[in-house]
MDTraj code that builds the backbone (N, CA, C; nanometers):
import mdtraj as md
import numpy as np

residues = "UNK UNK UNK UNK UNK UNK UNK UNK UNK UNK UNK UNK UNK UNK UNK UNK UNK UNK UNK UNK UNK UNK UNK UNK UNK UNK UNK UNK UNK UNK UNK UNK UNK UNK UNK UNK UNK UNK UNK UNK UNK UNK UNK UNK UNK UNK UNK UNK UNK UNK UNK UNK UNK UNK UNK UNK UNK UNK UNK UNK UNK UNK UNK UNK UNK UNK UNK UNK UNK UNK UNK UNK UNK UNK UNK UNK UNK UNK UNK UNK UNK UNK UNK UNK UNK UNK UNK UNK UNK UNK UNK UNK UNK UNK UNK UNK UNK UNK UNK UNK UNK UNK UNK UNK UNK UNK UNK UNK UNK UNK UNK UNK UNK UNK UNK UNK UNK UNK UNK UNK UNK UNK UNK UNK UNK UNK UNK UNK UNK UNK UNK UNK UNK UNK UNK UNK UNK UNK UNK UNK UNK UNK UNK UNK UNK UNK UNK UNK UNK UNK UNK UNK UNK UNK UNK UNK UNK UNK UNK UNK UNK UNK UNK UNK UNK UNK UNK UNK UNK UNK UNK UNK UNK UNK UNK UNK UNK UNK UNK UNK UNK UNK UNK UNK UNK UNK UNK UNK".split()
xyz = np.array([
    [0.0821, -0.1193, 0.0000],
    [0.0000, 0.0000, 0.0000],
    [0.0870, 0.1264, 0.0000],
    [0.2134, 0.1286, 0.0518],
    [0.2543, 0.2759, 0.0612],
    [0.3818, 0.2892, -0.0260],
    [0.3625, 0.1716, -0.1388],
    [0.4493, 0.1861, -0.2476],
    [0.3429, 0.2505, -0.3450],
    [0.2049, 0.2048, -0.3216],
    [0.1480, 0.2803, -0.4589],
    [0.1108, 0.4594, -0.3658],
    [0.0476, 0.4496, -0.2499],
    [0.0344, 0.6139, -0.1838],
    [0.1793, 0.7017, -0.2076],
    [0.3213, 0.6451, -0.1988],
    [0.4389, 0.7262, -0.2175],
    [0.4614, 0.6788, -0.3763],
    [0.3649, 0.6497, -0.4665],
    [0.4122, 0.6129, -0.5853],
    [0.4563, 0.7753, -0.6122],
    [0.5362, 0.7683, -0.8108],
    [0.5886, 0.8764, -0.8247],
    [0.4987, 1.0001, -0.8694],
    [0.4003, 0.9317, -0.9056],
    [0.2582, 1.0474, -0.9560],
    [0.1661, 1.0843, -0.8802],
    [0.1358, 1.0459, -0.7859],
    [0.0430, 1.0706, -0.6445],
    [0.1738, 1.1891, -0.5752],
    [0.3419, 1.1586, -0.5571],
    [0.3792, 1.2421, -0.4756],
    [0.4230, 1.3496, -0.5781],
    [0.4141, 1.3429, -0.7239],
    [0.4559, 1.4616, -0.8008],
    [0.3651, 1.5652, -0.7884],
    [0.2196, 1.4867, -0.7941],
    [0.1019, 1.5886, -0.8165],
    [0.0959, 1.6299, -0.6931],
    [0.1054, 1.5795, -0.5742],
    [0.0832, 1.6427, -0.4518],
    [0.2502, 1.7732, -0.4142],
    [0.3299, 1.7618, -0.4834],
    [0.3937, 1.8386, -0.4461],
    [0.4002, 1.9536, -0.5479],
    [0.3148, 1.9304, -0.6552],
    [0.2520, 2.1079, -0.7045],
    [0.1709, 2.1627, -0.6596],
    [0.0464, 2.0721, -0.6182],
    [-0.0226, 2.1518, -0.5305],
    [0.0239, 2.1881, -0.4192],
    [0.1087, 2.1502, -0.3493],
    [0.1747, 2.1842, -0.2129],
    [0.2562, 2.3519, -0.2523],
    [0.3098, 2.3470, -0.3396],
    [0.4197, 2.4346, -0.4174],
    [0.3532, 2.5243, -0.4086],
    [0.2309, 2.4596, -0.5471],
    [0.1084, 2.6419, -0.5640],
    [0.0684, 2.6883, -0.5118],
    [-0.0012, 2.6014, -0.4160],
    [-0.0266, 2.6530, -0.3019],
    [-0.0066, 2.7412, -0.1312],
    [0.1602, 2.7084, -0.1693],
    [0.2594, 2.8074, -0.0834],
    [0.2776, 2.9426, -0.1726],
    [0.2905, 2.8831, -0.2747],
    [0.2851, 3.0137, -0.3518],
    [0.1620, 3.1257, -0.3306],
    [0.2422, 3.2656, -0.2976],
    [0.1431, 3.3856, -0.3070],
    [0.1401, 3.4674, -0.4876],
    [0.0601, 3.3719, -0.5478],
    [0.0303, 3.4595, -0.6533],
    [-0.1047, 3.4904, -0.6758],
    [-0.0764, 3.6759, -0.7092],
    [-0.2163, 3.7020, -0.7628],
    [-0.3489, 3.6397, -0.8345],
    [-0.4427, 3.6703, -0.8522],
    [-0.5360, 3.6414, -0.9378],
    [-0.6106, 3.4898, -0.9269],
    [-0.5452, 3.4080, -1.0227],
    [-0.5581, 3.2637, -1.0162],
    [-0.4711, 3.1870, -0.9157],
    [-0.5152, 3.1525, -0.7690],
    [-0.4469, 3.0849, -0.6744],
    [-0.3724, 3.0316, -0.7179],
    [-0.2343, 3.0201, -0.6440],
    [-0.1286, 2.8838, -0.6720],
    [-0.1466, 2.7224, -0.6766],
    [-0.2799, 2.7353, -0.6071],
    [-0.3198, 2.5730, -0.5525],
    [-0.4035, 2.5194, -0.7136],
    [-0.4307, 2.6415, -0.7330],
    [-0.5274, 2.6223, -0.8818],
    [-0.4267, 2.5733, -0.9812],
    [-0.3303, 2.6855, -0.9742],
    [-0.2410, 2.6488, -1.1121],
    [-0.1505, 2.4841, -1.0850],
    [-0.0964, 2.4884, -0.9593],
    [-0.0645, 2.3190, -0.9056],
    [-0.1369, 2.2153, -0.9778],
    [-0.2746, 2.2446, -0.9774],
    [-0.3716, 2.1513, -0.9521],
    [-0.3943, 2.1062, -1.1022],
    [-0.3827, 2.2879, -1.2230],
    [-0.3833, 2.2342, -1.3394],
    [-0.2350, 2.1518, -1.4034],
    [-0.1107, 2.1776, -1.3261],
    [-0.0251, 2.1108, -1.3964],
    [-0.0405, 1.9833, -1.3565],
    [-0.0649, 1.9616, -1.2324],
    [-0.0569, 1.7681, -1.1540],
    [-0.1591, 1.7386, -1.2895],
    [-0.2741, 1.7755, -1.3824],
    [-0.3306, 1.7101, -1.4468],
    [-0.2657, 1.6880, -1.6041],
    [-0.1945, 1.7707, -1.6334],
    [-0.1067, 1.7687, -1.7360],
    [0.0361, 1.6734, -1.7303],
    [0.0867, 1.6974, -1.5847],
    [0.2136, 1.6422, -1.6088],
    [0.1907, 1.4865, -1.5445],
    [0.0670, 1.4335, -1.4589],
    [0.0353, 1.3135, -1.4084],
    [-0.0932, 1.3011, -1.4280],
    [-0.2045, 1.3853, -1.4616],
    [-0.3187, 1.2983, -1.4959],
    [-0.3190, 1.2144, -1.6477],
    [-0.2020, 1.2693, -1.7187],
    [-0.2320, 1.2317, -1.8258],
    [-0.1662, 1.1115, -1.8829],
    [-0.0164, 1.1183, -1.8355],
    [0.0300, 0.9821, -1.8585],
    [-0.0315, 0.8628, -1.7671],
    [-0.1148, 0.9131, -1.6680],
    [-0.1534, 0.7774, -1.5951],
    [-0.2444, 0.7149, -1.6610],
    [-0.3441, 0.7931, -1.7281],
    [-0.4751, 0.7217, -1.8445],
    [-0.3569, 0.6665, -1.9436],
    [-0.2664, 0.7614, -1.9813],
    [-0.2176, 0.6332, -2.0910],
    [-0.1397, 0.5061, -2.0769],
    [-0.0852, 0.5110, -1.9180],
    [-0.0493, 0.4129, -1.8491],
    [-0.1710, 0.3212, -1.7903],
    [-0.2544, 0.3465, -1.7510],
    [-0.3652, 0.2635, -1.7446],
    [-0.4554, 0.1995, -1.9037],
    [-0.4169, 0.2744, -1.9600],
    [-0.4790, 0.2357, -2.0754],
    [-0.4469, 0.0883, -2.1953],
    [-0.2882, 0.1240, -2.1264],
    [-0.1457, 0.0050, -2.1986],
    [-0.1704, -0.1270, -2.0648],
    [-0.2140, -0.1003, -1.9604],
    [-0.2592, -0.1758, -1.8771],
    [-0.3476, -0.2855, -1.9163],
    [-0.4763, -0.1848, -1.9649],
    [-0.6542, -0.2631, -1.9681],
    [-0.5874, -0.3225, -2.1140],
    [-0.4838, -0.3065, -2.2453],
    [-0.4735, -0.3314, -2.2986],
    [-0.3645, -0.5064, -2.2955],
    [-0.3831, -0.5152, -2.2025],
    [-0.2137, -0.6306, -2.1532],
    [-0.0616, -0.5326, -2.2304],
    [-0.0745, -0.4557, -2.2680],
    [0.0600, -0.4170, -2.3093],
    [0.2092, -0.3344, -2.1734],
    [0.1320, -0.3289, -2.0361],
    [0.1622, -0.3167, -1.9278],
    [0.1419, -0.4311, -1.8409],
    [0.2257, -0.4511, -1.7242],
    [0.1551, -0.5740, -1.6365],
    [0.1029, -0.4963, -1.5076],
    [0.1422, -0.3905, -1.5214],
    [0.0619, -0.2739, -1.4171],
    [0.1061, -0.1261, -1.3999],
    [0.0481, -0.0551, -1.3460],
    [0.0535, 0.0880, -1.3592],
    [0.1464, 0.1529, -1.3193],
    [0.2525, 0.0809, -1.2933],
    [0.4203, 0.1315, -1.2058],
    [0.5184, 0.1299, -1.3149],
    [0.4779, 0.0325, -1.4202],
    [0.5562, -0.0264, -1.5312],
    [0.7163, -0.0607, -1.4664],
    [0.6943, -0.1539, -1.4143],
    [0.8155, -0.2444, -1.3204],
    [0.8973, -0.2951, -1.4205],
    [0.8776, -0.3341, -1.5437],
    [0.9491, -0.4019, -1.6247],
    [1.0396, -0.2781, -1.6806],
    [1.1871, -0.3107, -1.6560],
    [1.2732, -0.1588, -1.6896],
    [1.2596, -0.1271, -1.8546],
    [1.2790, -0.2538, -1.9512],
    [1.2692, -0.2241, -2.0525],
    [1.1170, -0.1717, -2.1033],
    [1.0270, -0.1094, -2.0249],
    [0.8779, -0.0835, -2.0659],
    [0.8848, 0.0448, -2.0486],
    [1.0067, 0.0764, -1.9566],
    [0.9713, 0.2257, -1.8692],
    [0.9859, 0.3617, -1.9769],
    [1.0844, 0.3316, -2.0910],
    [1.1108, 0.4571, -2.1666],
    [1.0205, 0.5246, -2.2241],
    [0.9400, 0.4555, -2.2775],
    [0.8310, 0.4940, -2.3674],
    [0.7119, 0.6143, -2.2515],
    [0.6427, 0.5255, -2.0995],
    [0.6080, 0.6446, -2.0639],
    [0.7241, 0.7558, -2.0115],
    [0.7969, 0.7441, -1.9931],
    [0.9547, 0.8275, -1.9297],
    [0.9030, 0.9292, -2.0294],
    [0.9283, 0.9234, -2.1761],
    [0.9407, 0.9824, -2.2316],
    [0.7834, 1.0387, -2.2474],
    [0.7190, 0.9775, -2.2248],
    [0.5051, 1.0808, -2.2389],
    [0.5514, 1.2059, -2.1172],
    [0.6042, 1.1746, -1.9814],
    [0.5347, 1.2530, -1.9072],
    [0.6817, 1.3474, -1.9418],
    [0.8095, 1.3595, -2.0096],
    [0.8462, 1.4552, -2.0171],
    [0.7982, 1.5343, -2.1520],
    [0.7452, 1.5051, -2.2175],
    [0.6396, 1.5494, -2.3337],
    [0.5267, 1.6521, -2.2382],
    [0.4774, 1.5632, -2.1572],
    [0.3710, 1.6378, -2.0526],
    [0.4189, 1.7719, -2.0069],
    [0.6047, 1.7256, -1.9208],
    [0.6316, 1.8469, -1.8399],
    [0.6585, 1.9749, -1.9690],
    [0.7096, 1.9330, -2.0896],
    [0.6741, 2.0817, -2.1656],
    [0.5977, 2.1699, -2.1673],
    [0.4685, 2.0419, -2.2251],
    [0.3272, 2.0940, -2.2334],
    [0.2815, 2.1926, -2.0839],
    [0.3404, 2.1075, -1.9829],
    [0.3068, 2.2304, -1.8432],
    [0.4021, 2.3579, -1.8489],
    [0.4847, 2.3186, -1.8480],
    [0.5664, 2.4630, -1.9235],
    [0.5046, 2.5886, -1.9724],
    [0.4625, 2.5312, -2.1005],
    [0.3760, 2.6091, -2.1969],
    [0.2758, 2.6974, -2.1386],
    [0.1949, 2.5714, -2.0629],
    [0.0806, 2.6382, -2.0143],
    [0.1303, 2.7715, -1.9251],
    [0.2323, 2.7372, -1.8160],
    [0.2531, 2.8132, -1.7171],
    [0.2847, 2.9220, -1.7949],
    [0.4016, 2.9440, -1.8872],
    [0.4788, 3.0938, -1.9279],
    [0.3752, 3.1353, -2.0334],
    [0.2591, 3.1228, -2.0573],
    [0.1378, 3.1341, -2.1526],
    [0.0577, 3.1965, -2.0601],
    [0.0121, 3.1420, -1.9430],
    [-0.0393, 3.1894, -1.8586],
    [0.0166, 3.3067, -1.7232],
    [0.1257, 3.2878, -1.7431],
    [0.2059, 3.3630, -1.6596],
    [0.1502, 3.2991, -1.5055],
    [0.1814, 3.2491, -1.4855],
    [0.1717, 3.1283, -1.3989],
    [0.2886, 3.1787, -1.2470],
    [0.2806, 3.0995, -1.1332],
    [0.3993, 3.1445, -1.0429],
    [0.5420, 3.0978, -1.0741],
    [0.6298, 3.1663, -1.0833],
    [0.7549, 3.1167, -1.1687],
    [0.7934, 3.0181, -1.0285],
    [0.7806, 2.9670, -0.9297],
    [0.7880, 2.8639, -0.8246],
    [0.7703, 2.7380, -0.9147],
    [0.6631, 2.7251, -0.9256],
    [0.6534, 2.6076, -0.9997],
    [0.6893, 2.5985, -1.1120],
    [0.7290, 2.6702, -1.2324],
    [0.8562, 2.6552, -1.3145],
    [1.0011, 2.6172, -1.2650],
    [1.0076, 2.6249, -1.1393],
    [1.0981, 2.5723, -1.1328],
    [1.1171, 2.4516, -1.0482],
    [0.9804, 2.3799, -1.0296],
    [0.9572, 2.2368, -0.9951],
    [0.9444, 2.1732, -1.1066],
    [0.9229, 2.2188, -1.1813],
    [0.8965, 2.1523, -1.3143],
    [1.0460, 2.1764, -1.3942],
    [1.1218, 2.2362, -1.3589],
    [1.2820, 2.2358, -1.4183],
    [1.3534, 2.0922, -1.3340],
    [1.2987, 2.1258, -1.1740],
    [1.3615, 2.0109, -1.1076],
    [1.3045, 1.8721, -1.1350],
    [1.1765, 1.8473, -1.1399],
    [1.1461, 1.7766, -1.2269],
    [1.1451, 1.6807, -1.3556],
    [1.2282, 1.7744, -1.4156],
    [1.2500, 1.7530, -1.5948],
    [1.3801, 1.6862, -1.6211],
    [1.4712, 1.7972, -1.5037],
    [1.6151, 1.7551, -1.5136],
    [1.6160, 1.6241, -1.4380],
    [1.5205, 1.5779, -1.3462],
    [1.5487, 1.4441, -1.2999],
    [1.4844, 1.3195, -1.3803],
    [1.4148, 1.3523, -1.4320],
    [1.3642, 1.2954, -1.5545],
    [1.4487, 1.2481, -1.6759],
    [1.5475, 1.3366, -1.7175],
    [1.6138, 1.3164, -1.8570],
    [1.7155, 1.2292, -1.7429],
    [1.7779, 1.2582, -1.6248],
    [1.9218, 1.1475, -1.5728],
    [1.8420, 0.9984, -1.5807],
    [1.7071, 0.9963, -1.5590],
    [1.6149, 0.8989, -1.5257],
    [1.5911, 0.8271, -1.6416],
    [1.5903, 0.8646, -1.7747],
    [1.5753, 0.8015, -1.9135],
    [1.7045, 0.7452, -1.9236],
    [1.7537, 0.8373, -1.9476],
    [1.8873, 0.7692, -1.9421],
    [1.9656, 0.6666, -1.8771],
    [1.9785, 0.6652, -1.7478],
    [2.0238, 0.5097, -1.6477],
    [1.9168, 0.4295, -1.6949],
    [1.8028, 0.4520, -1.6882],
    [1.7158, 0.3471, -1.7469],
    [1.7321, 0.2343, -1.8155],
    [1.7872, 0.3139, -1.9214],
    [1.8430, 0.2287, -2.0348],
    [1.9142, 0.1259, -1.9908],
    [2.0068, 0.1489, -1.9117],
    [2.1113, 0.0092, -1.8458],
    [2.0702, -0.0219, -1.6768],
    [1.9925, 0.0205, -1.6477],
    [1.9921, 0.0112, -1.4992],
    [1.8650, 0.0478, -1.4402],
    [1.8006, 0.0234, -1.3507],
    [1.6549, 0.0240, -1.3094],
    [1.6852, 0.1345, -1.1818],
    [1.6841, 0.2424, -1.1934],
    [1.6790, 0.3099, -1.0701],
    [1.5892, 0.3507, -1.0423],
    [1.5630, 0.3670, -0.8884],
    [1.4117, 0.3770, -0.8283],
    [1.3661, 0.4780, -0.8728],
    [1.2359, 0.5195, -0.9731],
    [1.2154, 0.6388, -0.9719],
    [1.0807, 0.7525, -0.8690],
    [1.0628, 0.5957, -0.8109],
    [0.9840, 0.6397, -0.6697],
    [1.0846, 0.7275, -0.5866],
    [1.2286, 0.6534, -0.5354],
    [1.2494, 0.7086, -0.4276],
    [1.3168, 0.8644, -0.4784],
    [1.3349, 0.8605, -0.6580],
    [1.4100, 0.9835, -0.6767],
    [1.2576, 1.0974, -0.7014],
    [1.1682, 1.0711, -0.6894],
    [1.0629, 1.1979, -0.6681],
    [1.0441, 1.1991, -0.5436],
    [0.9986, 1.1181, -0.4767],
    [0.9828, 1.1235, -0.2975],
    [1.1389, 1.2211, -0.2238],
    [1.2209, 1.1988, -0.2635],
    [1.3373, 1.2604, -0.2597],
    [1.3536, 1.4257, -0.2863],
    [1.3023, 1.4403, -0.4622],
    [1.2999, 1.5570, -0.4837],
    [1.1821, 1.6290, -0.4405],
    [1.0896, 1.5663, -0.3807],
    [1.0028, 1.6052, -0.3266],
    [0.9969, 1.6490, -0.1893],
    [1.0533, 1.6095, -0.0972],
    [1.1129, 1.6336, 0.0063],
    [1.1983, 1.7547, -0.0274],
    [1.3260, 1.7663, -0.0821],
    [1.4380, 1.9064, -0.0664],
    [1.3396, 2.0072, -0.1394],
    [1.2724, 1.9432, -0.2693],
    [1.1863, 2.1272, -0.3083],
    [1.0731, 2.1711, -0.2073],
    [1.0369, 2.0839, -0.0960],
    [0.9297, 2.1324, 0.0038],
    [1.0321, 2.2069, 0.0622],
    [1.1575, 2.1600, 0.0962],
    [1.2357, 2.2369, 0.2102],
    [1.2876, 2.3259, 0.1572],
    [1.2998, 2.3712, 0.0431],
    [1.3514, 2.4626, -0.0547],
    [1.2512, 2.5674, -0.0462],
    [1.1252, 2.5236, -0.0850],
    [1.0217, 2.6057, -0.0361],
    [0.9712, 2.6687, 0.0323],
    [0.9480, 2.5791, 0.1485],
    [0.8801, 2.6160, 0.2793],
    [0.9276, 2.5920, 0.4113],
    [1.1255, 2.5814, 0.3494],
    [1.1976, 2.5885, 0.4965],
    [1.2078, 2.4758, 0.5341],
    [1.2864, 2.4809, 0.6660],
    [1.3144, 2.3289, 0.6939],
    [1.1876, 2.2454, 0.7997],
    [1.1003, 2.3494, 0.7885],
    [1.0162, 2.2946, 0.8573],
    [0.9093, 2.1039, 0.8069],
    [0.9412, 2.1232, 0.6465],
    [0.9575, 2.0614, 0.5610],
    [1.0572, 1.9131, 0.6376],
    [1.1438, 1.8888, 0.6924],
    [1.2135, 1.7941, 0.6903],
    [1.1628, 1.6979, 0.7889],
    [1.0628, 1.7022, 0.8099],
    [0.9924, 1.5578, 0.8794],
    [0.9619, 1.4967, 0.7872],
    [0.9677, 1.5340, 0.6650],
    [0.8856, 1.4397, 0.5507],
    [1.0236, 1.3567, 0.5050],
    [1.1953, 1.3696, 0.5460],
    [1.2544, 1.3222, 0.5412],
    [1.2378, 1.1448, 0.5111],
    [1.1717, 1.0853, 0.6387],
    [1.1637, 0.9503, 0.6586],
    [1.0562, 0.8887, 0.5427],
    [1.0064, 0.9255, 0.5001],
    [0.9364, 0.8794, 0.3977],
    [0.9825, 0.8474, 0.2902],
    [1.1214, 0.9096, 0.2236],
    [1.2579, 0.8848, 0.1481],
    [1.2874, 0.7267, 0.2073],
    [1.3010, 0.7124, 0.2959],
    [1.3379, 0.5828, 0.3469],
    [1.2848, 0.4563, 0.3315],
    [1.1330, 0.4939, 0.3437],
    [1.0125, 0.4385, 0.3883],
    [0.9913, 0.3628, 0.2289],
    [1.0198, 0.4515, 0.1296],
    [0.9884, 0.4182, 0.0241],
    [1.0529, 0.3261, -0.0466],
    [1.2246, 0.3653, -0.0281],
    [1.3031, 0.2931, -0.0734],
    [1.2572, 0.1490, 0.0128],
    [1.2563, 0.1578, 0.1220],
    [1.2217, 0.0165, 0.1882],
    [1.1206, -0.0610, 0.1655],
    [1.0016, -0.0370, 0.0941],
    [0.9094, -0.0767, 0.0481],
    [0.9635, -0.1283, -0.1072],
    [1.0429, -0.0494, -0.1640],
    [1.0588, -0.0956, -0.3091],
    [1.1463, -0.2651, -0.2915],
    [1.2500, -0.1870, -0.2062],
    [1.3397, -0.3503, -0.1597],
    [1.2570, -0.4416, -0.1285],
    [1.1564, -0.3844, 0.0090],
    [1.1066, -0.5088, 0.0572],
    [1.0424, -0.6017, -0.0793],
    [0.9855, -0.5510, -0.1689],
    [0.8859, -0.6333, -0.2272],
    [0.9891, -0.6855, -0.3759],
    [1.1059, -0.6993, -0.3621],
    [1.2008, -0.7234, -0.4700],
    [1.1909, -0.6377, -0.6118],
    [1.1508, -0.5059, -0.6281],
    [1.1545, -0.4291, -0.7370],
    [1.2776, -0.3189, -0.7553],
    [1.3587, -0.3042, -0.6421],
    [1.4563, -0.2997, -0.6929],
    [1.5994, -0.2854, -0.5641],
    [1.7428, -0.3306, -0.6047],
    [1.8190, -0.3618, -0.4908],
    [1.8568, -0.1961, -0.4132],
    [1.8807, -0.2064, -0.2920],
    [1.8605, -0.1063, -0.2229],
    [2.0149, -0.0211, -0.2936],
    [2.0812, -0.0409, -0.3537],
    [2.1461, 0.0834, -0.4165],
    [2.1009, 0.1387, -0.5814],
    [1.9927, 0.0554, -0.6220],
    [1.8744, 0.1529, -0.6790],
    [1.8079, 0.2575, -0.6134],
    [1.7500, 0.2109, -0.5076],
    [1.6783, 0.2883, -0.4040],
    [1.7440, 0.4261, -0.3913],
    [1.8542, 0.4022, -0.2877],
    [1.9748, 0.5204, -0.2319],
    [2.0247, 0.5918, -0.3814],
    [2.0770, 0.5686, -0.4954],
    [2.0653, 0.6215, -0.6296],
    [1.9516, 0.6782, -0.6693],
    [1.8143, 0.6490, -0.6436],
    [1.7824, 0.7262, -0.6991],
    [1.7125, 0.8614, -0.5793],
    [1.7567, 0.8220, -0.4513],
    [1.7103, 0.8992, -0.3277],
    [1.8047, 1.0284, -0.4051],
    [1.9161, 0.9931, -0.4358],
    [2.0461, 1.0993, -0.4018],
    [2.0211, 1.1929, -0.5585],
    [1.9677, 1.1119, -0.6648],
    [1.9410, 1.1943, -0.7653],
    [1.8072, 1.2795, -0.7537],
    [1.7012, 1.2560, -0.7117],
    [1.5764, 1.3459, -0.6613],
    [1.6966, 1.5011, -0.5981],
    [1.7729, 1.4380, -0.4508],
    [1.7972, 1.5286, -0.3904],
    [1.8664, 1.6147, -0.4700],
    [1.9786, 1.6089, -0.5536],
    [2.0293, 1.6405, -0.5972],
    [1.9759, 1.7509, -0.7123],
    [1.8935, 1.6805, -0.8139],
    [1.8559, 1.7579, -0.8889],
    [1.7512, 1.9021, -0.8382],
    [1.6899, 1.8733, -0.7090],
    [1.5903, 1.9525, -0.6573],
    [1.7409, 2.0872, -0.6123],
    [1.7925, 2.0873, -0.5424],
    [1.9124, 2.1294, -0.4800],
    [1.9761, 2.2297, -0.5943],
    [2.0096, 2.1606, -0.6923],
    [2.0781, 2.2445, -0.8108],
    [1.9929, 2.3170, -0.8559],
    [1.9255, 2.3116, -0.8572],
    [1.8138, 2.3775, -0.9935],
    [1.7053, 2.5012, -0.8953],
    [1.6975, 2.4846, -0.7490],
    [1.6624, 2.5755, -0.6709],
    [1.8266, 2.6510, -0.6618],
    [1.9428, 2.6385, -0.6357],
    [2.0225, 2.6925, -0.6111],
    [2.0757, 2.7745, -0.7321],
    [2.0611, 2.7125, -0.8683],
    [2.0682, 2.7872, -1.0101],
    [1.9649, 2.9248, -1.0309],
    [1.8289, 2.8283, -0.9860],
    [1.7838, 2.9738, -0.9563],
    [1.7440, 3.0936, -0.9014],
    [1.8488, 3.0792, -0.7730],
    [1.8737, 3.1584, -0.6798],
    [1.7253, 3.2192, -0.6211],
    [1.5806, 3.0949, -0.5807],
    [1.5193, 3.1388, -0.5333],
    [1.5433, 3.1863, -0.4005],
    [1.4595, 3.3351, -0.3716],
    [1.4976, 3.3259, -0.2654],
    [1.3599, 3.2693, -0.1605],
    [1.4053, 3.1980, -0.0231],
    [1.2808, 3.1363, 0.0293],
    [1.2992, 3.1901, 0.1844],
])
top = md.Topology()
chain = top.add_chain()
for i, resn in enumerate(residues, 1):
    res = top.add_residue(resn, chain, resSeq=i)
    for name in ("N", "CA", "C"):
        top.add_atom(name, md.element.get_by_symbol(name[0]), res)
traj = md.Trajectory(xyz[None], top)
């Protein structure tokens, strides 16, 4: 159960709305604009991941099989453009442009090892999800620490992947969230 609740699209979408919603922007709430990217950048590859499902062309909605993973890898960074778009179209809170940079950039290291290597890409959003809350909203943010753990331990426990998948992909979430708030010298 708390491999699919910390799956990577339940904690992506919950950490734009978390984002937008810290966010103070005018007009159209932050929680609003969150709420429209979680449907762009995760409502949409999940119908087409459920869809390759109801079709047998998935054996389930995590796509566990590494050689299956590129194809959506590559939908939801198609998606994170498309949220892009929307945001600098809409003039959107530039906060979440730059969850969606941290995002993207963990995404393309993520296609890539893919290819030869199965790294967790649960524990690397639960991860980057964690440092851009604390990036955000301070360190008050770092109780959500153990859940990084929690996750990776759930992936081991159930044999989907060996715990230096896990810790690899903990350290790439952190990492990419870290650079890409520090590149763009938000200040928080």
């Amino acid at each position: 159960m708390l491999t699919e609740v910390l799956a990577p699209l339940p904690v992506g979408a919950a950490l734009l709305v978390s984002v937008g919603w810290h966010s103070t922007w005018p007009g159209v709430s932050g929680a609003v604009w969150g709420s429209l990217l979680t449907v762009l950048v995760a409502g949409v590859p999940l119908a087409w991941v459920f869809h390759h499902v109801r079709q047998g062309r998935f054996t389930d909605w995590q796509v566990v099989e590494r050689h299956r993973r590129i194809r959506p890898l590559l939908l939801v960074g198609c998606c994170f453009v498309a949220a892009w778009g929307v945001l600098l179209v809409g003039e959107g809170p530039a906060v979440l442009g730059t969850v969606l940079a941290a995002l993207t950039t963990s995404l393309i290291v993520t296609v890539c090892v893919t290819r030869f290597w199965k790294i967790s890409v649960h524990t690397t959003v639960c991860s980057l999800a964690v440092t851009t809350l604390t990036c955000v909203g301070g360190t008050g943010a770092l109780w959500l620490t153990p859940l990084v753990g929690l996750v990776g331990w759930t992936r081991v426990r159930l044999n989907l992947h060996t715990l230096a998948q896990t810790v690899a992909g903990a350290a790439l979430g952190a990492s990419c969230a870290t650079a890409i708030f520090l590149a763009t010298a938000r200040p928080v």
